[in-house]
C-alpha positions in Angstrom: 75.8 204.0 -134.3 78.8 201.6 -134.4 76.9 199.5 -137.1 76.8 202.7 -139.0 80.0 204.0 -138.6 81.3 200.0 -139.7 78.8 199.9 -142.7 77.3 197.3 -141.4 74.1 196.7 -143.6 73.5 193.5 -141.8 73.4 194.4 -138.4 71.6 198.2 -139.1 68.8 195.5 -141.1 68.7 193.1 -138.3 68.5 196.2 -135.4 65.8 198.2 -137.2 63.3 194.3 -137.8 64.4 193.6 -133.8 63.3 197.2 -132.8 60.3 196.9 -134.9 59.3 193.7 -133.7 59.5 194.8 -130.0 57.4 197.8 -130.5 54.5 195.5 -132.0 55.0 192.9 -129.0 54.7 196.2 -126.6 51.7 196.9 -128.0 50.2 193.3 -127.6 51.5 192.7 -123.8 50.0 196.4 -123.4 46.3 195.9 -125.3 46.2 192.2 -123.3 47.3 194.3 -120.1 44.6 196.7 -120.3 41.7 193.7 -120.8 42.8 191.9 -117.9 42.3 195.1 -115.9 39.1 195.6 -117.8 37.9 191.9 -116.7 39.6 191.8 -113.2 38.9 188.5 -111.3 35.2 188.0 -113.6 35.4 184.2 -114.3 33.7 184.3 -117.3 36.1 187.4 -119.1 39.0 185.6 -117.9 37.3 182.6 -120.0 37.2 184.6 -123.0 39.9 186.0 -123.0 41.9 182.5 -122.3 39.9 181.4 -125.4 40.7 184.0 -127.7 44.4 184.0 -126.8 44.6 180.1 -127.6 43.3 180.5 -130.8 46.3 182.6 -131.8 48.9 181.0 -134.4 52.4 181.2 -134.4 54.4 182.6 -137.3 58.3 182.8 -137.4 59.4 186.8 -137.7 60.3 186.9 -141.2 63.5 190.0 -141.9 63.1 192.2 -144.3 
């Protein structure tokens, strides 16, 4: 509201890519959340899913 009320195109631009960004990192921590549970203490699904997290890549948030 105060970035609103200050016309503050900057930081209403930088709030809406922050909020954004932590909804889609929610989702992640809550899909990666949900396969632990699935795999419990299985050695072999704790394997895979090591694996497959190590093969993701890093790339800088970019603003809109």
């Amino acid at each position: 509201d105060i970035a609103m009320e200050d016309k503050d195109y900057s930081a209403q631009a930088f709030l809406q890519w922050f909020i954004k960004e932590q909804d889609e990192e929610e989702e992640v921590a809550t899909d990666l959340l949900e396969k632990v549970k699935m795999i419990k203490s299985n050695p072999s699904g704790l394997f895979m899913l090591d694996s497959k997290l190590a093969q993701r890549i890093y790339t800088p948030a970019i603003m809109e």
